[in-house]
C-alpha positions as CSV (number, residue, x, y, z in Angstrom):
1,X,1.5,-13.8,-10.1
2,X,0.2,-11.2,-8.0
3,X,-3.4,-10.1,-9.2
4,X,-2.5,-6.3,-8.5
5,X,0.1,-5.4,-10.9
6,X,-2.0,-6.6,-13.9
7,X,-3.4,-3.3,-14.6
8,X,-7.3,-3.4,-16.5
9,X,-8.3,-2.7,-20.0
10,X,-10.8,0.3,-18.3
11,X,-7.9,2.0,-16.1
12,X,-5.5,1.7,-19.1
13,X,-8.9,3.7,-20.9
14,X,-9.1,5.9,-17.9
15,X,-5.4,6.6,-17.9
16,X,-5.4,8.2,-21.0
17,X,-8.8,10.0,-20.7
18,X,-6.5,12.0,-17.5
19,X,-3.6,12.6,-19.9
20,X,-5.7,13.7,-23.0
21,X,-7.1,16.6,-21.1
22,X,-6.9,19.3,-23.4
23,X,-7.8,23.6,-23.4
24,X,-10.9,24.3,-25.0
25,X,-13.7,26.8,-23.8
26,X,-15.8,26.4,-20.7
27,X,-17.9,23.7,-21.4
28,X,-15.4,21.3,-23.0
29,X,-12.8,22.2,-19.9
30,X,-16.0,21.4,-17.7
31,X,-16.3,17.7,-19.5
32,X,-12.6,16.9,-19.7
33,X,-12.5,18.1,-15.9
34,X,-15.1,15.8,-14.9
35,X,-13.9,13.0,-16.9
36,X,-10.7,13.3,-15.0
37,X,-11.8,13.2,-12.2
38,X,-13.4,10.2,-12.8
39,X,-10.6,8.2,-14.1
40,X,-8.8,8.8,-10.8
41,X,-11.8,7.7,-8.7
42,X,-11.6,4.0,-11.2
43,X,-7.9,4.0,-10.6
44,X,-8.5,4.2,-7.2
45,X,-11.2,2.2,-6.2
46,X,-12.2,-0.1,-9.8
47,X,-8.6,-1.5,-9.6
48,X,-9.0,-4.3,-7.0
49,X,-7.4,-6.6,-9.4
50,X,-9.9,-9.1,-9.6
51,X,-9.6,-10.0,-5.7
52,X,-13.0,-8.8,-4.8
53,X,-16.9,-7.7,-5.8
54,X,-19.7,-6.1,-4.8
55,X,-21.6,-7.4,-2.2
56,X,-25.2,-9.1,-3.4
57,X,-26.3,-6.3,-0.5
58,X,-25.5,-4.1,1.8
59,X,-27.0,-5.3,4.8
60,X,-24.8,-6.2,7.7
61,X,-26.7,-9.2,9.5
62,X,-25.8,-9.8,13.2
63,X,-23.1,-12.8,13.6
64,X,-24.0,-16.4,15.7
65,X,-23.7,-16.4,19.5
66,X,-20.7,-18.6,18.9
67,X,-18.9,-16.2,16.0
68,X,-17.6,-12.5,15.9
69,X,-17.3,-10.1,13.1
70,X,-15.3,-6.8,12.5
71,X,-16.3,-4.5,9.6
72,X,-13.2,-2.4,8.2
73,X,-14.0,0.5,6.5
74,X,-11.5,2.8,4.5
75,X,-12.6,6.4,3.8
76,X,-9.1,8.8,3.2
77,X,-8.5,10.3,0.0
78,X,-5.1,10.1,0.9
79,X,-3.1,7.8,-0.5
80,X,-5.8,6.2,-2.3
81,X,-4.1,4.8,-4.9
82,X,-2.5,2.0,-2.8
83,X,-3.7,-1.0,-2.1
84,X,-4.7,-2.5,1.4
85,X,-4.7,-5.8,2.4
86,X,-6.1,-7.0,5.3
87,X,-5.7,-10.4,7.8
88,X,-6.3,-12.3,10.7
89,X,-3.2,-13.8,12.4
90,X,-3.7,-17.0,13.8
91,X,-0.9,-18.1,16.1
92,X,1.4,-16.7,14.1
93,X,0.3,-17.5,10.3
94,X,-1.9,-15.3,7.9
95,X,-5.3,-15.7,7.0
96,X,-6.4,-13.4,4.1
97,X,-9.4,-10.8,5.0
98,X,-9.4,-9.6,1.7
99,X,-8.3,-6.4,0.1
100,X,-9.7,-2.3,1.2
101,X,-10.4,0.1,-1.9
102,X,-10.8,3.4,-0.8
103,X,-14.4,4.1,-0.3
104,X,-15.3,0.8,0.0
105,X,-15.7,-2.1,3.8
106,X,-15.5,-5.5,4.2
107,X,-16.9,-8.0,6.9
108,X,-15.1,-10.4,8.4
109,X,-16.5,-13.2,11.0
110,X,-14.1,-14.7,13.4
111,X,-14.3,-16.4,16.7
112,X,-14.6,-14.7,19.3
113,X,-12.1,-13.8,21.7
114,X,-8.2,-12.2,21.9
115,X,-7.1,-11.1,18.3
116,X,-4.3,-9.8,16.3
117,X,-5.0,-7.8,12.5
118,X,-2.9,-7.0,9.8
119,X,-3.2,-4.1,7.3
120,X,-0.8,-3.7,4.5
121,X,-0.1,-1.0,2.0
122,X,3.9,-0.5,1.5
123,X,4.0,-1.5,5.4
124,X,2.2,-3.0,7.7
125,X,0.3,-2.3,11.4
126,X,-2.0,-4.3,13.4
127,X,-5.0,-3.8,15.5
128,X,-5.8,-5.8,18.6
129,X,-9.2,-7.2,19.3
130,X,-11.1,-8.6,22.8
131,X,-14.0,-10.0,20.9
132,X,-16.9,-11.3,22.4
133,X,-19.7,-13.3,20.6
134,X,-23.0,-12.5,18.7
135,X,-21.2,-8.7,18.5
136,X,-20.3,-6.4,15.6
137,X,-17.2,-4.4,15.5
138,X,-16.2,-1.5,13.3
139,X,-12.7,-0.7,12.8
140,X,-11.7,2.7,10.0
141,X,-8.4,1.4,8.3
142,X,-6.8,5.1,7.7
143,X,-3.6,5.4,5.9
144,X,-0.1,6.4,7.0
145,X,1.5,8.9,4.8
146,X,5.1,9.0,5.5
147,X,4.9,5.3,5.6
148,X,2.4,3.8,2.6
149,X,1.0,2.2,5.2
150,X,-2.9,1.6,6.9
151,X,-3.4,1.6,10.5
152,X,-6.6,-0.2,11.5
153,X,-8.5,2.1,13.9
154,X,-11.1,1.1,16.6
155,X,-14.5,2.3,16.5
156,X,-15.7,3.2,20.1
157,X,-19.1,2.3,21.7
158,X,-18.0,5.9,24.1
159,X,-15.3,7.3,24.4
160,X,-14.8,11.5,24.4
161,X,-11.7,11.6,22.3
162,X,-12.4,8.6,19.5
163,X,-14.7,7.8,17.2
164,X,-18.0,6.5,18.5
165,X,-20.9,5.1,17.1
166,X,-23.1,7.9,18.0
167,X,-20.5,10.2,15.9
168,X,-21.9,11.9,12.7
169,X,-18.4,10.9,11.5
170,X,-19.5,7.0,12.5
171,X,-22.4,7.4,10.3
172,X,-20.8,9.1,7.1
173,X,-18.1,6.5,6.9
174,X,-20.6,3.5,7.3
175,X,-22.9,5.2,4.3
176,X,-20.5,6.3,2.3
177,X,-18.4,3.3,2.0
178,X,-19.8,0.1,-0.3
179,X,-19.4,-3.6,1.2
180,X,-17.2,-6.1,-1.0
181,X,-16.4,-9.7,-0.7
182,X,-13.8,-11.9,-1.9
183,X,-13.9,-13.2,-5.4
184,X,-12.4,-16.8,-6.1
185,X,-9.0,-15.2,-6.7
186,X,-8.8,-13.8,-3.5
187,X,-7.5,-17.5,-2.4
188,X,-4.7,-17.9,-5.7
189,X,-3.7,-14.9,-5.2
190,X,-2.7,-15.5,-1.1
191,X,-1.3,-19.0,-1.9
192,X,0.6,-17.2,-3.9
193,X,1.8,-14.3,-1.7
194,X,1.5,-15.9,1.7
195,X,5.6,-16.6,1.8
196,X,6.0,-13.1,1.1
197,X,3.4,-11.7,3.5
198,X,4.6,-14.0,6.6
199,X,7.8,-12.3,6.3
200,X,6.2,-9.1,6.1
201,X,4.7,-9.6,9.6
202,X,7.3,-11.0,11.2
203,X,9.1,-7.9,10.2
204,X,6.9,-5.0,11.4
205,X,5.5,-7.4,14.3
206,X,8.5,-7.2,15.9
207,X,8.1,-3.4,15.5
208,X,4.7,-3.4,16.7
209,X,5.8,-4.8,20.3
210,X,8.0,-2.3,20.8
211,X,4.3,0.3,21.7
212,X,3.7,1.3,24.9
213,X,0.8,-0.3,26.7
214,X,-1.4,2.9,26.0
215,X,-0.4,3.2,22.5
216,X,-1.4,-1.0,21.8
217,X,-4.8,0.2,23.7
218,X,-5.7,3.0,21.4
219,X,-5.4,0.2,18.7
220,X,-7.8,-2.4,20.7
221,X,-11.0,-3.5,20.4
222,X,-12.5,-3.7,24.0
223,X,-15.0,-6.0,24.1
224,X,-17.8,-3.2,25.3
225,X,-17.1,-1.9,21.4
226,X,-19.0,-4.2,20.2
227,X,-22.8,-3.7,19.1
């Protein structure tokens, strides 16, 4: 059963509060506006399904010597409402990340060296990753419109036409986005889906290949990006 389409007893609440929104005078349209509003931010972001939960903290702690880790970070409003999930591939077969609410990152730790990462909303695309050990890498998953799909992004160490971490646009997506972790459903719910997933891949894989060299480097992780 996939986790995701069993919808919560406080967005079905939420829901409702957003239809119910009735004329009244200026106060009472200034409550039901706000309330509103913030049953679209719990359909958005409270609706994980039951795959993951907050982090016991915030802090980001520096990996081993012998391990990697990449922090994905989703910040668009737009298309919001869709869910992204996110995974290694490992010669060829899925490992579940776990899944990217808007407004929210997750940390994942990896070995290091030559990677491949799947995002997936209604399609999929990949990053590429040189990772080198004992670093930190940032990657902001941003979302595809035509598609319904989430392109995983690399955050520079320098560059003068990408995001770096010097950028003030570096620093409001790292504080304005709240670290999860994967609940105990995350793993029944990818036993479940994995056959479905795999064929996802192969599918837009094969699509991915056909990039130019300098359109696959614009979606790599150098290993200088790392901090």
């Amino acid at each position: 059963m996939d986790l995701r389409a069993v919808e919560c007893h406080a967005c079905r609440r939420a829901k409702k509060t957003a239809r119910h929104t009735t004329k009244g005078d200026a106060k009472m349209k200034t409550l039901h506006a706000a309330a509103a509003i913030a049953a679209v931010s719990l359909l958005m972001s409270g609706c994980a399904a039951g795959l993951m939960r907050p982090a016991p903290s915030e802090q980001i702690s520096a990996p081993a010597a012998d391990q990697a880790q990449v922090v994905f970070m989703r910040t668009s409003f737009v298309a919001g409402a869709i869910g992204c999930d996110l995974f290694e591939v490992v010669n060829g077969e899925l490992r579940f990340i776990g899944q990217l609410p808007y407004g929210n990152k997750v940390v994942y730790e990896t070995t290091p060296g030559d990677k491949v990462f799947m995002a997936y909303g209604t399609a999929a695309d990949f990053m590429l990753a040189k990772l080198q050990g004992g670093k930190t890498y940032y990657s902001i998953v941003r979302p595809n419109w035509a598609t319904g799909g989430f392109a995983p992004t690399p955050i520079r160490k320098q560059s003068a036409s990408e995001p770096t971490f010097d950028s003030q646009e570096f620093r409001d997506w790292n504080a304005g986005t709240k670290l999860l972790v994967p609940t105990a459903d995350a793993a029944a719910w990818f036993r479940d889906n994995k056959a479905r997933m795999q064929a996802i891949y192969t599918e837009y894989w094969r699509r991915f290949q056909t990039k130019t060299e300098q359109e696959k480097y614009f979606r790599t992780l150098q290993p200088e990006d790392g901090r």
